[in-house]
C-alpha positions as CSV (number, residue, x, y, z in Angstrom):
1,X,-73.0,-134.9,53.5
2,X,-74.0,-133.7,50.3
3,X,-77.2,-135.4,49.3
4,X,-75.8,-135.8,45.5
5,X,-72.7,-137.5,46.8
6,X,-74.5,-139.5,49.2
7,X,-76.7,-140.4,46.2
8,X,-74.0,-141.3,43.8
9,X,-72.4,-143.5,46.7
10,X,-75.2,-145.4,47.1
11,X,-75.4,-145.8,43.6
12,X,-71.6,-147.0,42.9
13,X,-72.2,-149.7,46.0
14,X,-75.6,-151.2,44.2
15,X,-73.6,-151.5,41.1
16,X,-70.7,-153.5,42.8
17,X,-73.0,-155.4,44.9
18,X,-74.9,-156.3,41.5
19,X,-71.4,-157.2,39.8
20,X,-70.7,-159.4,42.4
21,X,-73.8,-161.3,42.0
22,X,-73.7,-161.6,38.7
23,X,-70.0,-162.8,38.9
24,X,-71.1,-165.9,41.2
25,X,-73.4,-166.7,38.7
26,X,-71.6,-170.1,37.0
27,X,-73.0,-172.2,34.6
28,X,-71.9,-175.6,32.9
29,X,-72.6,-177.8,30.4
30,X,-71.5,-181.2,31.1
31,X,-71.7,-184.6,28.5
32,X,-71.2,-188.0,28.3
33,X,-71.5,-191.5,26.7
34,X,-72.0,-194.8,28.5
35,X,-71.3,-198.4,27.7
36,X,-72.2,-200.8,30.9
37,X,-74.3,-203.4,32.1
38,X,-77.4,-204.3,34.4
39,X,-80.7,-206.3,35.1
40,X,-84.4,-205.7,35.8
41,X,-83.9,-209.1,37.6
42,X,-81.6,-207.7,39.9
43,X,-82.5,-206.4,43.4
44,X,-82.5,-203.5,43.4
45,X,-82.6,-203.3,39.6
46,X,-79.3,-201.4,38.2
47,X,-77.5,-200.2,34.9
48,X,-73.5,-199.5,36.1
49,X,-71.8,-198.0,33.1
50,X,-68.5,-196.8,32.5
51,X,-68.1,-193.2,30.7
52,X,-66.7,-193.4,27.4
53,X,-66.6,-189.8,26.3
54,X,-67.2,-186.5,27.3
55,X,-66.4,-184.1,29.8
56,X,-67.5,-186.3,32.5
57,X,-65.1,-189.3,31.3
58,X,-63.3,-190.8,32.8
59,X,-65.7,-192.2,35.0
60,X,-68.3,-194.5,36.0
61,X,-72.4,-193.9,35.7
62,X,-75.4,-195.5,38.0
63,X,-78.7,-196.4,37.4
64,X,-81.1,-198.2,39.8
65,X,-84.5,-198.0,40.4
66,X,-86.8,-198.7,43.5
67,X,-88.2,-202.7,43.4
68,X,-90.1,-202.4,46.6
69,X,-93.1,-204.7,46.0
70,X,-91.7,-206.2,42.9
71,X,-91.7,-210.5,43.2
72,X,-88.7,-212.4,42.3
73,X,-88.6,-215.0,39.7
74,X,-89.9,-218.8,40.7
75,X,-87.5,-221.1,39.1
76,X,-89.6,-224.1,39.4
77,X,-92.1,-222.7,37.0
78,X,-92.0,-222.1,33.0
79,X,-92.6,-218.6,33.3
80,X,-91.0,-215.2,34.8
81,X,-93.1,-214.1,37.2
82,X,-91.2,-210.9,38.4
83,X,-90.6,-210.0,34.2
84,X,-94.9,-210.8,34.5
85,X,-95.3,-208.2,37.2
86,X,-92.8,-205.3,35.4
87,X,-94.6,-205.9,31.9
88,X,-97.9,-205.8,33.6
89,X,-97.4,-203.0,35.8
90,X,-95.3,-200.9,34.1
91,X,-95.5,-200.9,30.0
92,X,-98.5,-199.8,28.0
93,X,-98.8,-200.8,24.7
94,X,-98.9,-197.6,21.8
95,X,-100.9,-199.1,18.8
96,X,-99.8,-195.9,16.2
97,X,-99.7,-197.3,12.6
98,X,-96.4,-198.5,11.8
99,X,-94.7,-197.6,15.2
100,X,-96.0,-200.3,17.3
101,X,-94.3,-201.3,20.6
102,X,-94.7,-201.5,24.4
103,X,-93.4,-198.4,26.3
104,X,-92.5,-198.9,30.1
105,X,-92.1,-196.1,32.3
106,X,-90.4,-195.9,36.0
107,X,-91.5,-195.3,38.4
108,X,-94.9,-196.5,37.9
109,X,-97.5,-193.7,38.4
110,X,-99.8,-196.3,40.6
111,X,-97.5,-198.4,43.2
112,X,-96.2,-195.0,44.8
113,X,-92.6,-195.5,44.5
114,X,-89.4,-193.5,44.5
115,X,-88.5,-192.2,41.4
116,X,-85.4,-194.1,39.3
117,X,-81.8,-192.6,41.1
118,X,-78.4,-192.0,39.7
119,X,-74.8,-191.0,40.2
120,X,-72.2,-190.2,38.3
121,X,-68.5,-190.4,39.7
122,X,-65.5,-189.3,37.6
123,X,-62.1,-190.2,38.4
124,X,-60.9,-186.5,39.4
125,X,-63.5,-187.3,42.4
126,X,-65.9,-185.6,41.2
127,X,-69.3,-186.8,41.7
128,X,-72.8,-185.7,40.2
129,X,-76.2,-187.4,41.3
130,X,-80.0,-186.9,41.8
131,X,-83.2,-188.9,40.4
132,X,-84.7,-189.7,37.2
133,X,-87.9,-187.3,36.0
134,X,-88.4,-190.4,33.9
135,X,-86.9,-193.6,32.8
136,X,-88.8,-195.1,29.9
137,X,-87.7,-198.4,28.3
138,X,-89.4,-199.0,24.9
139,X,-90.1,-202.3,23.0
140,X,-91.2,-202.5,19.2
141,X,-93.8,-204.8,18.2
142,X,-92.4,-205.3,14.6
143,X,-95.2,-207.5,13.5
144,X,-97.8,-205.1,14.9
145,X,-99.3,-208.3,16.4
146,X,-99.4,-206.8,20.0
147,X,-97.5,-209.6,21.3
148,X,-94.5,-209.6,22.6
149,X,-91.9,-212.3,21.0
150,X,-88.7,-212.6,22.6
151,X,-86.7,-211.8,19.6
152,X,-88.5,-207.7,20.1
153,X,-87.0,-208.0,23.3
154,X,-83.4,-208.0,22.4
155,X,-83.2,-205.1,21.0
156,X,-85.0,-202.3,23.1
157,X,-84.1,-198.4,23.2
158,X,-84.1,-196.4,26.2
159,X,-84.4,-192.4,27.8
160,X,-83.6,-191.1,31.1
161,X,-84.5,-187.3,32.1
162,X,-81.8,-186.2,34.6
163,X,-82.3,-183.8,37.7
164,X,-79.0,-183.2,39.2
165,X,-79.7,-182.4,43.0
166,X,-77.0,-180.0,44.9
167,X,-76.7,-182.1,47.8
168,X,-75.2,-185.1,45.5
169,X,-72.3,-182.8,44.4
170,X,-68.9,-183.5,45.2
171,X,-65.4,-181.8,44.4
172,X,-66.1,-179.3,41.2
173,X,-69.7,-180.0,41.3
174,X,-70.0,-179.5,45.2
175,X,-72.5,-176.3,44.7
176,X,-74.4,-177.2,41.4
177,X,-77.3,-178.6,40.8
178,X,-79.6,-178.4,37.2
179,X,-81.1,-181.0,34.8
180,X,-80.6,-183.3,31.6
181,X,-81.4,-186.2,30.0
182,X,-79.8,-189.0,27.7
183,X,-81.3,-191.7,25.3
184,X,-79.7,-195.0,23.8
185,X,-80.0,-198.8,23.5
186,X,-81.3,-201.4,26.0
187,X,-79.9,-205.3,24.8
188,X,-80.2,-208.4,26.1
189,X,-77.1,-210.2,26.2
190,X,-77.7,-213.3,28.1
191,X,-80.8,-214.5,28.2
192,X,-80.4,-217.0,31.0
193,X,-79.3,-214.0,34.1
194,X,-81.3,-211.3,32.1
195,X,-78.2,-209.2,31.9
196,X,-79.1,-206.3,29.4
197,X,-75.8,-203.8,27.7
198,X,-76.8,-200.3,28.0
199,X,-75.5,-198.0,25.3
200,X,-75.3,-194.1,25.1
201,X,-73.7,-193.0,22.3
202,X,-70.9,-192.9,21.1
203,X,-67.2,-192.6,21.6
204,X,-66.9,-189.9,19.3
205,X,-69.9,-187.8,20.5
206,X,-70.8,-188.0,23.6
207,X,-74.9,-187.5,23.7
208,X,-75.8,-187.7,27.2
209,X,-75.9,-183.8,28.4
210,X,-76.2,-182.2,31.8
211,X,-76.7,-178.3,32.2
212,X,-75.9,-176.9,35.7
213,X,-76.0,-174.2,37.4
214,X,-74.9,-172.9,41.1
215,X,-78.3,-170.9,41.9
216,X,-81.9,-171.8,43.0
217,X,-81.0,-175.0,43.6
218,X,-82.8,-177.8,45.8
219,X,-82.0,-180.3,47.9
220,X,-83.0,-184.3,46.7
221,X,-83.7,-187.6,48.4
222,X,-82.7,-191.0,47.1
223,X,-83.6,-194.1,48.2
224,X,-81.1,-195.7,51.3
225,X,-80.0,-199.0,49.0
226,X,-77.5,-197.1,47.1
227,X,-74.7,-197.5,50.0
228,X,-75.3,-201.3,49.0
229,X,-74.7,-201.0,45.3
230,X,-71.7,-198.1,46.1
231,X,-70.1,-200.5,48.5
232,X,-70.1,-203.4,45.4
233,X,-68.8,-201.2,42.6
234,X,-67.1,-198.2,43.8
235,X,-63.8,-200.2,43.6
């Protein structure tokens, strides 16, 4: 065969072969807003929020994070001990001039637990999941006293970074995998069961973003107590 044509063969099959690749190369950009409902008293801990807006609504979104060594609360005495044990363990208090507050951040880098988990199901069946980079719950010290009173408690804020692991993917999402993050409010609601409303805004703009892809992606582990919390609330 002709050297050039075999050449120029050769050259026309890279090509397609590189087409190819490049065509199964998909990306997404997914967002969403919560409004739901949890506890740190709970065990395990968990935020189960419904989504509001977005391309991921409707659906329903999961928090929950790993309480392995964490003490539960003795009624017979005046104070919390498990709240004790997170505010000792886990928030560190940020003393910049006129941005005063207590910042707590899952996991703990010290106790050697699993990382914060999540899960995200939408009502097509979709489902999205993975762990938490970081979880950090932040309380202002509006007096700058550096102590906490209960009424800086009510009102917290909250972050989340978001890896999305392929192995969690179900129906459109079955072969993605990427990273995100979201950010809103942290309340208490009831101060007898601890029960805190999580917020990510907002019905109109969904702030709460994923970006996926469907290459180079890696496989996650989460921690075996979700089948618990799924059995509860997938319903």
């Amino acid at each position: 065969m002709n050297k050039k044509l075999l050449f120029g063969i050769v050259g026309i099959c890279f090509l397609l072969f590189s087409a190819v690749g490049v065509a199964a190369l998909e990306f997404k950009t997914e967002k969403f807003a919560l409004n739901g409902s949890g506890s740190l008293m709970d065990s395990p801990p968990y935020f189960l929020s419904t989504v509001i807006s977005g391309t991921l609504s409707p659906g329903t979104f999961l928090f929950w994070l790993d309480d392995t060594g964490w003490p539960t609360d003795d009624i017979g005495t005046p104070n919390n001990e498990r709240w004790d044990f997170i505010f000792s363990n886990y928030f560190v208090y940020d003393s910049t001039v006129d941005n005063e507050g207590w910042d707590g951040k899952f996991p703990s880098s010290t106790l050697g637990e699993m990382a914060p988990s999540w899960r995200c199901y939408t009502e097509a069946g979709d489902t999205l999941g993975g762990l938490c980079s970081d979880f950090t719950i932040t309380i202002r010290d509006y007096n700058g006293n550096g102590i906490l009173d209960d009424n800086e408690y009510i009102n917290k804020v909250f972050s989340a970074g978001l890896v999305c692991y392929i192995n969690y993917g179900k129906g459109c999402f079955t072969s993605f995998c990427g990273q995100g993050s979201c950010s809103g409010t942290l309340d208490l609601v009831d101060e007898e069961t601890w029960e805190e409303e999580l917020y990510v805004p907002s019905a109109t703009s969904a702030s709460g973003r994923l970006d996926l892809r469907d290459v180079g992606c890696e496989t996650g582990v989460a921690p075996a107590n979700w089948g618990q919390i799924k059995s509860i609330h997938r319903d």
